[in-house]
TIBA-817521 format. One line per 10 residues: number of its first residue (from 0); their letters; for each residue x, y, z of C-alpha. Coordinates in Angstrom, 3 decimals, padded with zeros to 6 digits, m for minus. Last residue first. Layout:
% residues N
NUM) A) X,Y,Z | ...
END
This chain:
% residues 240
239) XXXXXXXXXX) m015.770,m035.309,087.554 | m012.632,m036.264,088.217 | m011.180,m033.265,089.388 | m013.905,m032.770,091.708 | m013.508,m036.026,092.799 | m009.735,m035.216,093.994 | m006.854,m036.031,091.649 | m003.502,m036.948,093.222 | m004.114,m038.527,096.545 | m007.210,m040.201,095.280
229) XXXXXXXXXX) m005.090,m042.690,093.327 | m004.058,m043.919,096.838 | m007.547,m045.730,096.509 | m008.945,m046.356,100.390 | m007.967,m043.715,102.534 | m008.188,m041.084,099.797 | m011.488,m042.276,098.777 | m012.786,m041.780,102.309 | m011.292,m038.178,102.221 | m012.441,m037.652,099.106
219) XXXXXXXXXX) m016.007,m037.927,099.651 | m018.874,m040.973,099.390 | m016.530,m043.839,098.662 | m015.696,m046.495,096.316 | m015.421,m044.535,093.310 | m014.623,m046.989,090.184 | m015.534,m044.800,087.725 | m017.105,m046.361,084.393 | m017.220,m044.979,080.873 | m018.527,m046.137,078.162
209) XXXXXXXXXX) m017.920,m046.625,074.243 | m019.084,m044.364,071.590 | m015.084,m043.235,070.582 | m014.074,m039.975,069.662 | m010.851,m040.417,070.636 | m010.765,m037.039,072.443 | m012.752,m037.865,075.204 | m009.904,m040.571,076.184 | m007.542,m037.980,076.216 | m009.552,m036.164,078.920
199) XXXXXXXXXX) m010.308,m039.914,080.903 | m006.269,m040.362,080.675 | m005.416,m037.197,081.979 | m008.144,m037.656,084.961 | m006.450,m040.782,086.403 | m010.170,m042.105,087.869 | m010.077,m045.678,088.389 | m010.860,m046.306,085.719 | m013.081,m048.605,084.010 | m014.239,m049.352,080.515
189) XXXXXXXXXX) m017.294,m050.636,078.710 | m017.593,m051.880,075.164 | m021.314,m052.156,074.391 | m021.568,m048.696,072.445 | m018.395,m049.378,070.304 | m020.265,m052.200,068.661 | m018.642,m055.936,068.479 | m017.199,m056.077,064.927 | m015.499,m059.223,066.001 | m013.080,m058.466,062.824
179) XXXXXXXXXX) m013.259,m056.906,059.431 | m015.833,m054.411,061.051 | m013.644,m053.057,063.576 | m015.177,m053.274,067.024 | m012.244,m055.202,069.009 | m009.534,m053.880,066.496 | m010.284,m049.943,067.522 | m011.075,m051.408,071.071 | m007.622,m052.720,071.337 | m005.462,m050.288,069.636
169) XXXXXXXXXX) m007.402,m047.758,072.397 | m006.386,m050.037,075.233 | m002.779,m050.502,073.778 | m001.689,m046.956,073.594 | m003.518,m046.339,077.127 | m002.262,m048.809,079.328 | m002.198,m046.791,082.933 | m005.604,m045.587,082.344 | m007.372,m049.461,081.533 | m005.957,m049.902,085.257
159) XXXXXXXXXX) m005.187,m053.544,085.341 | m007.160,m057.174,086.645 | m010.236,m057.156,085.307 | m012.708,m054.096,084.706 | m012.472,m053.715,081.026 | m015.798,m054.963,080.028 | m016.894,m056.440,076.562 | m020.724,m056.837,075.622 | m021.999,m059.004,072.751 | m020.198,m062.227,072.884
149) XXXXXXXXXX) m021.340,m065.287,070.561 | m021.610,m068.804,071.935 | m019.628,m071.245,071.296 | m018.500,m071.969,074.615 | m014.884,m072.509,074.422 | m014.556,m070.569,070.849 | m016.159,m066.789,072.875 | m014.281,m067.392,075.554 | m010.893,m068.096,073.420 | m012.063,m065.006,071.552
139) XXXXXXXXXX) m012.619,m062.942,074.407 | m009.218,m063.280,076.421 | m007.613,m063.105,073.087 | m008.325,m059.843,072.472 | m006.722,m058.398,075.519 | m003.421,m060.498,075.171 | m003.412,m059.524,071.231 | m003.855,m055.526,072.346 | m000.385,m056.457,074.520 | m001.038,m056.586,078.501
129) XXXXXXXXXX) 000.460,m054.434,080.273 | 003.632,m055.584,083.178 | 004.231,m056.719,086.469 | 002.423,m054.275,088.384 | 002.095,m054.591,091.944 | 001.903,m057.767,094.098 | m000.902,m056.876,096.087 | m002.849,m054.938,093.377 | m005.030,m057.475,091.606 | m005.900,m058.513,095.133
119) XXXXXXXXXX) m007.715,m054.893,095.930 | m009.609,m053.338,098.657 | m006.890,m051.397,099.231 | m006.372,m049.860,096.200 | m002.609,m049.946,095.129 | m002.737,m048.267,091.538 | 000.211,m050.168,090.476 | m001.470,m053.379,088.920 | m001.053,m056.938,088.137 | m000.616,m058.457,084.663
109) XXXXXXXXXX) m002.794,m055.888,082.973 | m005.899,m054.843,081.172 | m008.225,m057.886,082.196 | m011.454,m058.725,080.487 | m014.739,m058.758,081.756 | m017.154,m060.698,079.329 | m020.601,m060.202,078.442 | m023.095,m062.494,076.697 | m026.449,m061.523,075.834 | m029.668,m059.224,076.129
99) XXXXXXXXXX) m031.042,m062.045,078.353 | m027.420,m062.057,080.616 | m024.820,m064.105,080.679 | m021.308,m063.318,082.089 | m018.213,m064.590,081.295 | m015.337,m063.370,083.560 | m011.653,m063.138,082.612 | m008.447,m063.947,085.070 | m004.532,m063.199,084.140 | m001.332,m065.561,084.416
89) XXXXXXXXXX) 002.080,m065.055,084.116 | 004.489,m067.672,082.630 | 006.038,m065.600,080.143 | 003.625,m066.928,076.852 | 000.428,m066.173,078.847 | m001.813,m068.704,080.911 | m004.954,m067.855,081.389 | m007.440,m068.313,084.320 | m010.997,m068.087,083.320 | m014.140,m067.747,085.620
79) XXXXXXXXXX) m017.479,m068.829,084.458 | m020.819,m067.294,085.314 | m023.298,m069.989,085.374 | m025.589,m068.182,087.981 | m025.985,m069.606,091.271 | m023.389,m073.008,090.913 | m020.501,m070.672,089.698 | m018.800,m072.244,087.030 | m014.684,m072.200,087.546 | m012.237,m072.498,084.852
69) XXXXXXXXXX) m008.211,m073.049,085.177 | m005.085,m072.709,083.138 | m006.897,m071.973,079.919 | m004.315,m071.265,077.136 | m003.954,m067.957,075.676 | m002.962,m067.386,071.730 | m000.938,m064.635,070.386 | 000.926,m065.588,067.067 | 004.032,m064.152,067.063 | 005.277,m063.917,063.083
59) XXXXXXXXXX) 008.727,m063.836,061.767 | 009.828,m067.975,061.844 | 006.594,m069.038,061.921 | 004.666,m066.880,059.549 | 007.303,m067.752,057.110 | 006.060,m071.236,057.695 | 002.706,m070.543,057.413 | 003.434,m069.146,053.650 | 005.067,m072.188,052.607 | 002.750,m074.397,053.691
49) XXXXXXXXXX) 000.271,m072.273,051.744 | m002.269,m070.296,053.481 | m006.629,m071.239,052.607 | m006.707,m074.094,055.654 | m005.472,m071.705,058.274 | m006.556,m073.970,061.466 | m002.515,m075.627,061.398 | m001.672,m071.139,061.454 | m002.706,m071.532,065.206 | m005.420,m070.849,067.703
39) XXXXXXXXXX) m008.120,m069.527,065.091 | m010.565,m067.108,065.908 | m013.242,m067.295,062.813 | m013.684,m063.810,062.681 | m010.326,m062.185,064.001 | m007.533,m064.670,063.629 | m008.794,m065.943,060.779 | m010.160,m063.189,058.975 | m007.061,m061.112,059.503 | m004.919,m064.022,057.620
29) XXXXXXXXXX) m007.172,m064.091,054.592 | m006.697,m059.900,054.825 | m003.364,m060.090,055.186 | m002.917,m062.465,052.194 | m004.292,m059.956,049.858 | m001.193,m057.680,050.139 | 001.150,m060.295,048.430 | 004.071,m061.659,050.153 | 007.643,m060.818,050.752 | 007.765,m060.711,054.108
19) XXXXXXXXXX) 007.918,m056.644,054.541 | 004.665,m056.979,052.201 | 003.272,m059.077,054.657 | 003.687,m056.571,057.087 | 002.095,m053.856,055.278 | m000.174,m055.616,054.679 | m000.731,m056.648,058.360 | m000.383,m052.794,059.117 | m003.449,m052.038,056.733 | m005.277,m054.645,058.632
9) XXXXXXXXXX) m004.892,m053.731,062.145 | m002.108,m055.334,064.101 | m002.208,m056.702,067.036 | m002.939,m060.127,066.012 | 000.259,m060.166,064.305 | 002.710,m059.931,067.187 | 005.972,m059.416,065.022 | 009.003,m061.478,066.123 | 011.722,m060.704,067.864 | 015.011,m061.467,065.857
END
């Protein structure tokens, strides 16, 4: 049976879930509050759930939590690079950045990408597959436990093309700046294309206060075409 990746889920879908496991309601939102306010690693942290409960949570619930396979501090600034390890074996970077108005941290969308810019790495080996809303989150609040230190500002500018994981990019800025969660504001979540114009219209129509970025790269489209094969398809025009 595959199990259910909680962390994913908003909060009327994790009572709804609970519900499926024969529990009450009320536990989703204990359970919500831990994995999204105080960021716990595993159900062991959940001091308020029975034993009984956690088990059940075992055996039918995927608990999404990223391990640090490597951190570097630059010696300029103190930004820190992450490497994480996922569940499959594959590995993804985040950035934490500080800044006087506060901590930012560029996340990564994907495991590898299609989009095949040339200037690139994230790109060489293509795309092996999207990240989950969990995978997304996670990035930040393992950041955000390492250094203790709240983050304000969230970037999507990692590895990935936000674009070509749509579904779970908006799930994960809707549980990113919920209120029962992180409750980091819409207006300091920031994310880049590289310009697929279908997503950037159905984006608009989200009504979400977050920003936009375009990765352009070049002056004109014939530049951009020889650099960013994503050119090819939509001219500037189009994009803007």
């Amino acid at each position: 049976m595959e199990k259910t990746d909680i962390k994913s889920l908003n909060l009327e879908e994790l009572a709804a879930f609970m519900v499926s496991i024969g529990e009450k309601p009320f536990r989703a939102r204990q359970l919500y509050e831990w994995m999204h306010q105080k960021l716990a690693a595993d159900y062991g942290e959940m001091t308020n759930l029975s034993k009984a409960l956690k088990e059940k949570l075992l055996q039918s619930a995927q608990l999404t939590s990223l391990k640090v396979a490597e951190e570097k501090i630059s010696q300029i600034d103190g930004t820190r690079k992450y490497l994480f390890g996922l569940s499959d074996g594959n590995v993804i970077e985040s950035v934490l950045m500080k800044y006087k108005h506060g901590n930012s941290v560029c996340i990564s969308s994907q495991v590898g990408c299609r989009m095949g810019c040339r200037f690139c790495a994230s790109t060489l080996d293509g795309l092996e597959r999207n990240l989950r809303p969990s995978e997304m989150l996670d990035q930040i609040y393992r950041i955000q436990k390492l250094t203790g230190e709240r983050v304000s500002n969230v970037v999507v500018m990692g590895s990935g093309e936000p674009m070509d994981n749509y579904d779970y990019l908006i799930q994960f800025i809707r549980l990113l700046t919920d209120e029962n969660g992180l409750n980091i504001s819409q207006r300091n979540v920031t994310v880049s294309t590289c310009g697929i114009v279908p997503g950037i219209l159905k984006l608009a129509e989200e009504n979400l206060s977050i920003t936009l970025a375009l990765s352009l790269h070049a002056p004109n489209d014939e530049v951009r075409r020889s650099l960013m094969p994503i050119a090819n398809k939509y001219s500037l025009d189009e994009v803007l």
